[in-house]
C-alpha positions in Angstrom: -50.0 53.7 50.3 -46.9 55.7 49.3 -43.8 54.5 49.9 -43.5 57.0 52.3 -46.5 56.5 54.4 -44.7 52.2 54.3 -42.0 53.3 55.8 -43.7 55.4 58.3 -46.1 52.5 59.3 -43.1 50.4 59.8 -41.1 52.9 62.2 -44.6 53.1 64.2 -44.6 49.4 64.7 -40.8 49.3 65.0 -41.2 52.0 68.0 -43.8 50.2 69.6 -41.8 47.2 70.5 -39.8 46.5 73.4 -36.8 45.8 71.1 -37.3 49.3 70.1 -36.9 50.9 74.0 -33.7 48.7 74.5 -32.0 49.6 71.2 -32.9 53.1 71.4 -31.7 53.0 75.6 -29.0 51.1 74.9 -27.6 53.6 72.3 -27.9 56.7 75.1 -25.5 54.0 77.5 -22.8 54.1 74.6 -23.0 57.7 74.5 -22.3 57.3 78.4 -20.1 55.2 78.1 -17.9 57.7 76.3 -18.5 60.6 78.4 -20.7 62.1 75.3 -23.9 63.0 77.3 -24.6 66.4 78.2 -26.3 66.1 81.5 -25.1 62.5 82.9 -21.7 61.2 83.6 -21.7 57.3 84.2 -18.9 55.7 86.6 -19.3 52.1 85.4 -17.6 50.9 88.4 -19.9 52.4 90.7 -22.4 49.1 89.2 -21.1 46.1 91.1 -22.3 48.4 94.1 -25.5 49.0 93.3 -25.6 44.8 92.2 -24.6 44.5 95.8 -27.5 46.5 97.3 -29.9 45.4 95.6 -28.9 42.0 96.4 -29.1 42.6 99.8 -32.5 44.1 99.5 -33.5 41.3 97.7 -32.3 39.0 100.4 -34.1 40.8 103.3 -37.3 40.9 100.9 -37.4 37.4 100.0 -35.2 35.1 101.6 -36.3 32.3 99.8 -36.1 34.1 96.6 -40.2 33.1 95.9 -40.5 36.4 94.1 -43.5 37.7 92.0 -43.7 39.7 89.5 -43.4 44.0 89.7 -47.1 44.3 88.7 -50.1 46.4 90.2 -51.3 43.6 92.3 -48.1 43.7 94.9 -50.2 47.3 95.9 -53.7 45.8 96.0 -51.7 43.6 99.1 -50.6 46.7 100.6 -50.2 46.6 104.7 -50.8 42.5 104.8 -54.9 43.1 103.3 -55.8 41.0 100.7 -58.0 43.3 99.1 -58.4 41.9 95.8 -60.4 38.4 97.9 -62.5 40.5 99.5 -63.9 41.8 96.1 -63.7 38.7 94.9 -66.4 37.2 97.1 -68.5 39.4 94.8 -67.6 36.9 91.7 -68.5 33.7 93.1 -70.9 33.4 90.9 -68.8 34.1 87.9 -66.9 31.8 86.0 -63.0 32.1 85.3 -63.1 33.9 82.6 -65.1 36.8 83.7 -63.0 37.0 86.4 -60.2 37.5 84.5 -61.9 40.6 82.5 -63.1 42.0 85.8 -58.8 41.9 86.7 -58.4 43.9 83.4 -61.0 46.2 84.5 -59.4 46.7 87.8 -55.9 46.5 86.8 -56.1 48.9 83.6 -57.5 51.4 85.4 -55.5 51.5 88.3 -52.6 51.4 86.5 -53.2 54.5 84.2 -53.9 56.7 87.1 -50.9 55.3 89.0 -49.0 58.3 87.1 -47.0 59.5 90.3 -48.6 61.0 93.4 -45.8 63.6 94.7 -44.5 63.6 98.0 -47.4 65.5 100.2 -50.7 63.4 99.1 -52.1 60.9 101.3 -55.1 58.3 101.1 -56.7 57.9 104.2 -58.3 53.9 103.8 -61.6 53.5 104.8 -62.0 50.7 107.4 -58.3 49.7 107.9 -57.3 53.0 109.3 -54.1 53.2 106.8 -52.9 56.3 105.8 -51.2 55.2 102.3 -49.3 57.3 99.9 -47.2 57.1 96.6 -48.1 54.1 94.1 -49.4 52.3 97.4 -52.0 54.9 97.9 -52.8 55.2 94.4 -53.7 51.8 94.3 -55.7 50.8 97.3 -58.0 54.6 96.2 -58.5 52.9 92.9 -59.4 49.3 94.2 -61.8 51.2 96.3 -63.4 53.8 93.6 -63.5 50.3 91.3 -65.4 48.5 94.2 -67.8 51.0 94.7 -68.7 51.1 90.7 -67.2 54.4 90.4 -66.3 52.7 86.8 -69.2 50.7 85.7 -72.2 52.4 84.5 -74.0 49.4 85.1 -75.5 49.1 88.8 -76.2 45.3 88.7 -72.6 45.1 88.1 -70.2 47.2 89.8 -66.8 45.7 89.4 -66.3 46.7 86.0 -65.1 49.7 83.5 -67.0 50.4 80.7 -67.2 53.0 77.9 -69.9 54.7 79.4 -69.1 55.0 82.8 -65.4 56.1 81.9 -66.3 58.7 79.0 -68.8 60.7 81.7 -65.9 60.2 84.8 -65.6 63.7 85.9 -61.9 65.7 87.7 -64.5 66.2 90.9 -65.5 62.5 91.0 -62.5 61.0 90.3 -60.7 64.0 93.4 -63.0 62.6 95.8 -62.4 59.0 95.1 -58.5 60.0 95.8 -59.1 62.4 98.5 -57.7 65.5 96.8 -58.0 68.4 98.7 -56.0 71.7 99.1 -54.4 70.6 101.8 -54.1 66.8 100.0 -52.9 67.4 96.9 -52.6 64.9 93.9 -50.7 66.5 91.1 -52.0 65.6 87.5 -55.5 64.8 88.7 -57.0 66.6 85.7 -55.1 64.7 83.5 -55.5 61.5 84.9 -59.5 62.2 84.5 -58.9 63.4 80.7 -57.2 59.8 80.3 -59.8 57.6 81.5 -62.2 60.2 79.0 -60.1 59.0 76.7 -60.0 55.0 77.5 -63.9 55.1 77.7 -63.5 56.6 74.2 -61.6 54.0 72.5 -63.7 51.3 73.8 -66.8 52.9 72.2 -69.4 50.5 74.0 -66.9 48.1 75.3 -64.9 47.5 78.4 -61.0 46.8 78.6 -61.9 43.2 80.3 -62.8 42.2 76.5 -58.8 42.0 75.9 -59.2 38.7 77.8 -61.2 37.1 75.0 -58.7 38.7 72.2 -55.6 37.2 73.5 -57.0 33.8 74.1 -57.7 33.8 70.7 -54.0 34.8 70.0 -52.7 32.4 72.0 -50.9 29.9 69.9 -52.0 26.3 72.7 -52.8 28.6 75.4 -49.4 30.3 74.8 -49.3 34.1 74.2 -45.8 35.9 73.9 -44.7 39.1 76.4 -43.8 40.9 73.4 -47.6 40.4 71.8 -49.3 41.3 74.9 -47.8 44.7 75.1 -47.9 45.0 71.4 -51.4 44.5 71.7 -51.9 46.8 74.7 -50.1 49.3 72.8 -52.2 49.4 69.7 -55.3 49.5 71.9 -54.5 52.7 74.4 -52.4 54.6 71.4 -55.7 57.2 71.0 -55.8 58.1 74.8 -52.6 59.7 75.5 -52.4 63.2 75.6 -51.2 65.0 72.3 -47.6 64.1 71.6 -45.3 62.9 68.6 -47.7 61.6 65.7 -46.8 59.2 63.4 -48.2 57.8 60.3 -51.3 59.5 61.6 -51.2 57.9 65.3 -50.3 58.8 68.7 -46.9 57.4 69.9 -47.2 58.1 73.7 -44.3 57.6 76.0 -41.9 58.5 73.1 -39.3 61.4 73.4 -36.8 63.1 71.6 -33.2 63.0 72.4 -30.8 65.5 70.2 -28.0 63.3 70.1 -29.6 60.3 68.6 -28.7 60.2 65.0 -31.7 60.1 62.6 -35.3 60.3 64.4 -33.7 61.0 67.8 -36.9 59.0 68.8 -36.6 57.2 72.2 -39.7 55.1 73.5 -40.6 53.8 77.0 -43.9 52.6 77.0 -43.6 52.9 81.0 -47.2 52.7 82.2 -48.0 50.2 79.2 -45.2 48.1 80.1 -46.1 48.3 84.3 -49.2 47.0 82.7 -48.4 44.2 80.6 -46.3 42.7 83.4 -49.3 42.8 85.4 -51.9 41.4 83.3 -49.7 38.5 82.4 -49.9 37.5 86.2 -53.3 37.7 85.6 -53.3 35.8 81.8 -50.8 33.1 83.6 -53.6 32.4 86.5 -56.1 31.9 83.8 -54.4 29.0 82.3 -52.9 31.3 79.5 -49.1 31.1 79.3 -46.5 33.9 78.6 -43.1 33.3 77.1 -40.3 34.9 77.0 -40.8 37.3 79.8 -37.2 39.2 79.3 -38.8 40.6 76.3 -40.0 43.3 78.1 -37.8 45.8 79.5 -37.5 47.3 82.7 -39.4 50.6 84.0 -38.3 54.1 82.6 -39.0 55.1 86.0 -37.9 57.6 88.9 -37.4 54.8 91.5 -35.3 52.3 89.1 -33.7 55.4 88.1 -33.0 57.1 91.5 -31.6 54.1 92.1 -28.4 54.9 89.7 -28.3 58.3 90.9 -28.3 57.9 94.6 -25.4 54.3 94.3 -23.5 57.0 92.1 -24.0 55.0 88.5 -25.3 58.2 87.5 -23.8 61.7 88.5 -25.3 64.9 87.1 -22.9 67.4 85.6 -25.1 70.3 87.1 -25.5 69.4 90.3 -28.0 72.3 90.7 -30.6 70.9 88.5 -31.4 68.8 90.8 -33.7 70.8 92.3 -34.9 72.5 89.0 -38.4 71.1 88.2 -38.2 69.5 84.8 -40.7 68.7 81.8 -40.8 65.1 80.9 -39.8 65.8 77.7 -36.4 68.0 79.0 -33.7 65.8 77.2 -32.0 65.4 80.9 -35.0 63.7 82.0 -34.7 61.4 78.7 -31.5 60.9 79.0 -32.6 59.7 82.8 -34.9 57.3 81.6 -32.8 55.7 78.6 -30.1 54.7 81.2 -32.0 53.7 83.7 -33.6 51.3 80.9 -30.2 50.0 80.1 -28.2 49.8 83.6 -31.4 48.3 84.5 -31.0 45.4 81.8 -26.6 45.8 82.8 -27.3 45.0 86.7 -29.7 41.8 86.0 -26.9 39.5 85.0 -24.5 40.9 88.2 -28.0 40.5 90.6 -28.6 36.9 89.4 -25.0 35.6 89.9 -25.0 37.2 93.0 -27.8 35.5 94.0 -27.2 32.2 92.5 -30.2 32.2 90.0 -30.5 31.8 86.4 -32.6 34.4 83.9 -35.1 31.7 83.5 -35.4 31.5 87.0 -35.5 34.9 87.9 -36.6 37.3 85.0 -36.5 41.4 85.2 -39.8 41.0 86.4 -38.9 39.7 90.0 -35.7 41.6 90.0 -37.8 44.7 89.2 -39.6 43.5 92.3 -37.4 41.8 94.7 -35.6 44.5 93.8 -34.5 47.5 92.1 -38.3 49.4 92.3 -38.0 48.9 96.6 -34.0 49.4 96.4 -34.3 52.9 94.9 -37.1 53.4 97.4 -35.2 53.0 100.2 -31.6 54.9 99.4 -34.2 57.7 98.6 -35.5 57.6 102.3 -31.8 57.1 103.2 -30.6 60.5 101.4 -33.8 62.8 101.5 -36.2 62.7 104.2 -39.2 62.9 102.8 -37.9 59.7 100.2 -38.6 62.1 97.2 -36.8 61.1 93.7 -33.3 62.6 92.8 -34.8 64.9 90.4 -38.2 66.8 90.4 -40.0 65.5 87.4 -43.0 67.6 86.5 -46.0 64.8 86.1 -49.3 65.9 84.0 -50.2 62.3 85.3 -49.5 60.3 81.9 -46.2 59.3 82.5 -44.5 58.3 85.7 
C-alpha cells in the first residue's frame, strides 16, 4: 500500500466516525457564527428560545421525564398498538437471541426505507383502520410487508430478511406493500427498492440479524461501545448506497461537499445509519448487551431537527425565496442545513437538560432527540404551514432523509 492509498484508508475511517460528523458540523457553526455562510444567518440568541420549547414539549410528552430513545421502535407503537407483541407471539418458540436477529431484520429494513415520505402519501393500516403518514406510515407499511414475509425467501419462516428474498424485491412489490398509487404517491420508491437490491447484495447468503452474533463477540463483558456499533453498521451497508463520493475504493454514503471547508470540504452525516444504531442498541441493551457512551453519537442531520432551527428563528435564510425552490441533497444550502442542525443540536442539549433539571448521563441526545427536538420541529411545522411540510423542499431519491 502506497503511502497514498494509507492516508486515504485513514480519512475513510476518520469520516466514518461520529467524531468525524461533529468536527466537520461543528466547523460550518463557526463559519455561522461569524456571519461567513452564504445561505444561513444564525441569531445565537434566538437558542435559549428554542431550549424553552422544546422543554415544554418535552414536559407535555413526558412528564415524568421516563424517556426512550429516538429509534424506529417509537413508530412500530404508533396510535397506542403494540405491534411489535403481536409479531412476537410468532417467536415463542425462539430463544433470545434469535429474537434479537429477527429485531435486526425488522429494524434494518424499516429504517432504510424510512427515507422521507412527502407530504401527500398515506398508508391505510389494515385492521386498525389508521390512516398513517410520514415516518409513522413508513413504519407500520414495513412491519406489515416484514410480517407477511415480503423479506424472507424462506416460507417456514417469515419474519426475517435475507439475501435472497431482498436481491429479487421488486419497485411493484415493494409499491404495493406501501400503497403507492398515482393518487398516493411515495417519492423515492424506486430507490428505496434499488437499496434493499443492494442490502440483499452485501449479505451474499446472509441476513442482517447475523450482526447480533458479530457484536456479541465484540463486546468487551457484554459491553459494546455506541461509537463501534455504528462503526460496524457503517462498514457493513457502505456497498448499498447509491453511487456517491468514493474513497480508497469505497462508497462513503451520506457524505457531502461543502465549498467553504478548507481541505476535502468533506462533511459526513451518516443520518439513516446513525437513526439506526440508536435503535438497534435498544434492541442490543434488551438482549443483555450493554452500550456505553451513548453521546457518542450525534444527533440526526434531519429536516425535522433542522426545521426546528428554522421555524424558532436559530436559522434565517438569506434568500428567503429559496425556500420554496426544490433542492438536491447535495445543494451546499441543504449541507450547510444539515451541518448546523448537527451542531445547534449538540448546543441546545446542555440548555434542555438544565432546564429540565437532568444530567447528560441521565438524559443523553438520544431521549432529547425524542422527548424532544424530532416532535418539537414537528409541531412548529404544523404551527407555520398547514400541511406540517419542512422549511425547505428537499428533493429525496429515498437514501437520505
Amino acid at each position: 500500500m502506497t503511502d497514498r492509498d494509507a492516508a486515504g484508508r485513514r480519512l475513510l475511517n476518520w469520516l466514518r466516525s461520529p467524531g468525524a460528523v461533529r468536527e466537520r458540523c461543528h466547523a460550518i457553526l463557526r463559519m455561522a457564527e461569524q456571519d461567513a455562510l452564504t445561505y444561513f444567518a444564525f441569531d445565537a440568541a434566538r437558542l435559549n428560545d428554542a431550549a424553552d420549547y422544546v422543554a415544554s414539549v418535552i414536559r407535555q410528552n413526558y412528564p415524568h421525564l421516563q424517556i426512550p430513545y429516538h429509534s424506529r421502535w417509537r413508530h412500530f407503537e404508533t396510535g397506542g398498538v403494540d405491534r411489535w407483541a403481536g409479531l412476537a407471539r410468532q417467536l415463542h418458540e425462539c430463544d433470545a437471541r434469535e429474537v434479537a436477529r429477527v429485531r435486526i431484520d425488522l429494524c434494518t429494513v424499516s429504517v432504510l426505507l424510512d427515507a422521507g415520505a412527502g407530504a401527500a402519501w398515506r398508508y391505510h393500516e389494515p385492521g386498525t383502520g389508521l390512516v398513517l403518514q410520514r415516518s409513522e406510515g413508513l413504519a407500520v407499511a414495513t412491519l406489515h410487508a416484514f410480517g407477511s414475509g415480503l423479506f424472507s425467501s424462506d416460507r417456514q419462516q417469515p419474519l426475517r430478511a435475507d439475501a435472497a428474498a431482498l436481491q429479487q424485491i421488486s419497485d411493484a412489490e415493494l409499491a404495493a406493500a406501501f400503497q403507492d398509487a398515482p393518487d398516493n404517491p411515495l417519492p423515492g420508491l424506486a430507490g428505496r427498492a434499488a437499496l434493499l437490491r443492494n442490502l440483499g447484495k452485501v449479505l451474499q447468503d446472509g441476513r442482517i440479524g447475523g450482526l447480533f452474533d458479530t457484536w456479541r463477540a465484540q463486546a468487551s463483558d457484554d459491553v459494546l461501545t455506541a461509537a463501534g456499533v455504528l462503526s460496524t453498521i457503517l462498514d457493513v451497508l457502505a456497498p448499498i448506497w447509491p453511487d456517491r463520493f468514493i474513497l480508497a475504493g469505497e462508497n462513503l454514503g451520506d457524505v457531502w461537499r461543502h465549498p467553504g471547508l478548507p481541505g476535502d470540504g468533506l462533511v459526513p452525516f451518516h443520518k439513516l445509519s446513525q437513526w439506526l444504531s440508536y435503535s438497534l442498541i435498544e434492541v442490543l441493551e434488551q438482549a443483555s448487551i450493554s452500550v456505553a457512551r451513548l453521546d457518542e453519537l450525534t444527533g440526526l442531520a434531519e429536516y425535522r431537527n433542522g426545521g426546528l432551527f428554522i421555524d424558532l428563528g436559530v436559522l434565517r435564510l438569506r434568500d428567503p425565496s429559496a425556500a420554496a425552490l426544490p433542492l438536491p441533497v447535495d445543494h451546499s444550502a441543504i449541507v450547510e442545513w444539515r451541518a448546523l442542525t448537527v451542531a445547534l443540536l449538540d448546543a441546545l442539549a446542555p440548555r434542555l437538560r438544565s432546564r429540565l433539571g437532568v444530567s447528560a448521563v441521565d438524559m443523553p441526545l438520544a431521549r432529547l432527540l425524542q422527548g424532544g427536538t424530532w416532535d418539537a420541529g414537528r409541531r412548529i411545522a404544523r404551527e407555520r404551514r398547514p400541511d406540517g411540510s419542512p422549511p425547505l423542499v428537499v428533493i429525496s431519491d429515498g437514501t437520505v432523509f
